[in-house]
N, C-alpha and C positions, 0 to 999 in steps of 0.2 A: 533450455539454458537457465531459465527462472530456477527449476528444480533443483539443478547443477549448484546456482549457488548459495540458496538458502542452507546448504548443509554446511557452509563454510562460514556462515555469519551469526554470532554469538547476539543472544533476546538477553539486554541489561533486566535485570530484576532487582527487588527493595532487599533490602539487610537490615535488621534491626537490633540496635544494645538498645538495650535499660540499661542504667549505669548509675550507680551511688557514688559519687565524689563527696565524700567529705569539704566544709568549705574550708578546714584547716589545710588543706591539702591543695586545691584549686578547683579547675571547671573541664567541663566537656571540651573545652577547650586545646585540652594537655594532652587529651587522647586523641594517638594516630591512627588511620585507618590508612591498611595496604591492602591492594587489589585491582583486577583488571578491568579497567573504563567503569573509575570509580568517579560520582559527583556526590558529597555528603554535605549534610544539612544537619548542625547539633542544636539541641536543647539541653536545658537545666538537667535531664535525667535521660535522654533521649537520643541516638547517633539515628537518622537516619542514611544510609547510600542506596544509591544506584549501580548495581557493579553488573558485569557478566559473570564474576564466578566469585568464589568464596573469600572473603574479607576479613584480614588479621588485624586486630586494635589493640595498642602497647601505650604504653603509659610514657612519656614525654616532659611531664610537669616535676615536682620535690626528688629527688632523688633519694628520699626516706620512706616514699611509698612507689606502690605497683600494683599492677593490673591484674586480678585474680577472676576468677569464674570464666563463662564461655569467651573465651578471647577471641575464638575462629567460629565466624559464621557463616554456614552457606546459601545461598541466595535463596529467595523468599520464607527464610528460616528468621526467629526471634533467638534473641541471646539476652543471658543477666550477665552481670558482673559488676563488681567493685572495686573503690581504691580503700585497697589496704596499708597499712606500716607493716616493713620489706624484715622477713622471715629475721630473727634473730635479734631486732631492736626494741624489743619490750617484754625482756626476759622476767622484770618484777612482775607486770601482769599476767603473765605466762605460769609465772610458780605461785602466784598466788591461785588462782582457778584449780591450777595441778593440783595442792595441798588442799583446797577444800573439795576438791572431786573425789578426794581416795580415803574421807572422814564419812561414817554416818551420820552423825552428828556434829555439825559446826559451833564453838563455841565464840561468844561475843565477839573477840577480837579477830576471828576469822570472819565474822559477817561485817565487819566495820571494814576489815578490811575490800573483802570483795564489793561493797558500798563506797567506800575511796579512789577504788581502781575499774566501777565502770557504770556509777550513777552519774549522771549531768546535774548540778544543782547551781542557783543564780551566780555563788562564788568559786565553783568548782568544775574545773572541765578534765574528764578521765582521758588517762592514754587513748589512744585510737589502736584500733587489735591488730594484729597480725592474722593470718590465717589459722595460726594454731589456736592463737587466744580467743577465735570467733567460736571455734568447732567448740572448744572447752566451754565456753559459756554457751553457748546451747546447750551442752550433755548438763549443764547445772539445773537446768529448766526442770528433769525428773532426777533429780536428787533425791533420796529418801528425806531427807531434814526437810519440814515443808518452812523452816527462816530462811533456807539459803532459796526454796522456790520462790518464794516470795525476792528477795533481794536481788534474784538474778532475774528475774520480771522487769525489778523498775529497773536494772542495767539498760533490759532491753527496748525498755517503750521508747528512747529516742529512734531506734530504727522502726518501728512501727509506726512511731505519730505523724501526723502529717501538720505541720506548725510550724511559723517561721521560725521559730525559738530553737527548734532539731539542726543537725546538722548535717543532715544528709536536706537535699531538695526534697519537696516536698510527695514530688512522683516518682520518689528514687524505687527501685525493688526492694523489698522486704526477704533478707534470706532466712525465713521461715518458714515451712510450709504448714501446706492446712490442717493437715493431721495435727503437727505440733502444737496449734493453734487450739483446734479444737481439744485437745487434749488436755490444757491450760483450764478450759471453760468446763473442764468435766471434775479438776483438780479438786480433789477431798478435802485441803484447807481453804477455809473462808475468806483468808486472806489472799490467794493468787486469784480465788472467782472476783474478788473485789478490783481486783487491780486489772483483771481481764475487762472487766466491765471499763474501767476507767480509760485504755487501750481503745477500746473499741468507741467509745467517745470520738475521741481524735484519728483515727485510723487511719493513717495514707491510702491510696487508691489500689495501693501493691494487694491490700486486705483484700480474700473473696469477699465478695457481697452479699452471696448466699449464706458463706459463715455468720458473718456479721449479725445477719439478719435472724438465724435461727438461734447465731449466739444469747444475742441481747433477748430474742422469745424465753430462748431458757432460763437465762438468770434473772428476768422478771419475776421468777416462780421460786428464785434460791430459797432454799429452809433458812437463811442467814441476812435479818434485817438489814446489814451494812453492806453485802450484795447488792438488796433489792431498791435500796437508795440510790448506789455509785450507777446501778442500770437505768432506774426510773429518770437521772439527772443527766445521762447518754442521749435522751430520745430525741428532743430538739435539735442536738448535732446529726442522730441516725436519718432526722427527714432532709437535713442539708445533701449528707449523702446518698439518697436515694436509697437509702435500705427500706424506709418506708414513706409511704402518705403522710402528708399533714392529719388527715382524717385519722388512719392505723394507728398513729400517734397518739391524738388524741383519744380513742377510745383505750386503749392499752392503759395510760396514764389516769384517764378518770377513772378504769376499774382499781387501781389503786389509790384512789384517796381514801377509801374508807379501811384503809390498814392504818395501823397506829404507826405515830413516828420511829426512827426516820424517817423511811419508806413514803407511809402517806401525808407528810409535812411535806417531804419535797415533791409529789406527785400533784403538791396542791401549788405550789412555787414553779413548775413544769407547763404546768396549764396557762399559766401566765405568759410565759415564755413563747408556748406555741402561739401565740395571739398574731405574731404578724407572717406566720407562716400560712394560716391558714386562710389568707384573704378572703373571709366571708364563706365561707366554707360551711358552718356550723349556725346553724338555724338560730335567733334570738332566746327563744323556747327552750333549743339544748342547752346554752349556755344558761339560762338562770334555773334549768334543774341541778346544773353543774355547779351551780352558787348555794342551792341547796345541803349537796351534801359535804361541798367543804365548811358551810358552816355548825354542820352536822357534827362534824368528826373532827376538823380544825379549824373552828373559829378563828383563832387569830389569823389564820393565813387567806380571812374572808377581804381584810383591808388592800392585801397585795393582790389575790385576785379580780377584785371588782375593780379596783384602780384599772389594770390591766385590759378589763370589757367593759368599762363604764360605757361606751357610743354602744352596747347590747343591750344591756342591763336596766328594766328601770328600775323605777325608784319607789323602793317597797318601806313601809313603814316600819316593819317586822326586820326585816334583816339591818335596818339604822339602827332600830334599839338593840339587839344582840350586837351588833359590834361596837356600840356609845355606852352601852348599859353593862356588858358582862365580858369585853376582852380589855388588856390592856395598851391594844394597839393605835396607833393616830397616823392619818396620811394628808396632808394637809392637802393636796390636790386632788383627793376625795371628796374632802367635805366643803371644798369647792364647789367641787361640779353637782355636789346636791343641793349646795346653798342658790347657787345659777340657777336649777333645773327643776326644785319644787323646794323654795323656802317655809313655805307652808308645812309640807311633810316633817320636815327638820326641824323646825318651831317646835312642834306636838311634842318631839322625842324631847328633846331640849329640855322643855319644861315638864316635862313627867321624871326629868331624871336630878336626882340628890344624892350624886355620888359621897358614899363613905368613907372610901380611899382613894386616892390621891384627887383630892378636890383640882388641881393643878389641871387636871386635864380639861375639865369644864372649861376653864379658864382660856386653856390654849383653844380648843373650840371655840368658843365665843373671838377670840382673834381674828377665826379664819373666817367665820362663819354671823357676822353681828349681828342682834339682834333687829328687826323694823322699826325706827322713829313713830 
């Protein structure tokens, strides 16, 4: 009898969207789910149900947009999909993408335009695409014009970033894929590998990880300093998201201080940065060979580093006088904690030193820093 009628009785199983709503448009909220002995539970980017069988999700919210990608899922299957603006409402966006798709070459006013119609900037918020206007700017992405790869890049970093500022949630899917992605990060102008690297900075969770991760190894190594900057200034964010170790980070990072700026200026401004990631992570020892060679190669960037590991760092005679005696930098919370921590040391320097130019800083020294009655 038991036999008889388990064949009659339907096993509920999960259903999943990913889902991008725009917040001009509204929330998970607007989307319906039909289906049989459905119980559904939404998030920011997320439908979860319980159904016995396949689950149809329709758009309910603006009547200016709707429900595009897998709409029908079948049980313990994943789905993406998006809210789009409804086929034929954004015909200006539509012909402008058209006309700079069928140009080899873009001139200004066509980049300005496609810059108008679908970058995000503080005063400016572009139409939201239609299905047609989505596929068109992805085909922009391999343009021969490598102005319009670049322009249609930053279109697209709000749907890749993951930032309150974007306007999709932050776990929304990314309709990208990795190929495209990677493809991006291989890109022959200097300026879309720069902007990949910035990309990959903020990256929503939709980004492989693996990409990510092999991405940012790669452009670490660009032939193009402004690459290897926008990537070395990603690192701090890549350990938030687990692409890599505190540790991996920091070695990556300090093998690049001893490039010349950009690159090794902000590699030495990085290092600072991972300071609270790495909870003690990094031996006292590593860090003041670490003080070695950015005062090696960038001195000035010695005052922001040491500020940053001063409770590592002690208090060396030699590195007081190269950053009091030969940079033009001052951190008043620096020369605090050496004034605190070996007054003596800093006396020495002090008075060995008769600065030539800008006597002014003496002065501010001696502020922070006052002589023994």
């Amino acid at each position: 009898m038991w036999m008889l009628l388990t064949g009659w009785l339907a096993v509920a199983g999960p259903v999943d969207l990913w889902v991008g709503v725009p917040q001009e448009a509204g929330t998970t909220a607007d989307i319906v789910a039909d289906g049989e002995g459905l119980t559904c539970a939404a998030e920011a980017a997320h439908i979860r149900c319980m159904a016995t069988g396949p689950v149809s999700f329709s758009w309910q919210g603006d009547a200016a947009y709707a429900l595009h990608g897998e709409t029908k899922v079948q049980t313990g299957d994943v789905g993406t999909a998006w809210v789009l603006a409804r086929p034929g409402t954004r015909t200006e966006l539509e012909a402008t993408l058209t006309d700079i798709g069928a140009v080899q070459a873009a001139d200004r006013h066509q980049i300005a335009a496609l810059r108008r119609m679908t970058v995000y900037t503080s005063d400016h918020t572009p139409p939201w695409p239609t299905p047609r206007a989505l596929a068109l700017h992805r085909e922009l992405l391999a343009h021969p014009d490598p102005k319009v790869r670049r322009q249609a890049l930053e279109g697209w970093h709000p749907w890749a970033a993951g930032t309150r500022n974007d306007p999709l949630p932050v776990a929304a899917p990314l309709p990208l894929d990795t190929p495209t992605l990677a493809a991006l990060v291989r890109d022959p102008d200097h300026g879309v590998r720069r902007r990949m690297a910035r990309l990959l900075r903020v990256a929503r969770p939709a980004v492989d990880a693996d990409l990510a991760r092999t991405s940012l190894d790669a452009l670490l190594s660009d032939p193009h300093p402004g690459v290897r900057r926008a990537t070395v200034v990603a690192f701090p964010e890549a350990v938030d998201r687990g692409y890599f170790t505190a540790l991996e980070a920091w070695d990556r990072i300090l093998a690049m201080v001893r490039q010349p700026r950009p690159a090794g200026r902000a590699a030495c401004n990085q290092l600072g940065r991972l300071k609270g990631r790495l909870d003690g992570a990094v031996p006292p020892e590593t860090v003041a060979q670490a003080m070695d060679q950015v005062l090696a190669h960038h001195p000035e960037r010695g005052w922001s580093f040491w500020t940053s590991w001063r409770d590592e760092l002690p208090i060396k005679e030699a590195w007081i006088r190269r950053l009091v005696h030969d940079t033009n930098g001052l951190d008043p919370a620096l020369i605090r904690h050496w004034h605190q921590t070996d007054p003596q040391t800093l006396e020495r320097v002090l008075d060995a030193w008769q600065p030539t130019t800008f006597p002014e800083r003496r002065t501010l020294i001696r502020r922070w820093a006052p002589p023994p009655r």
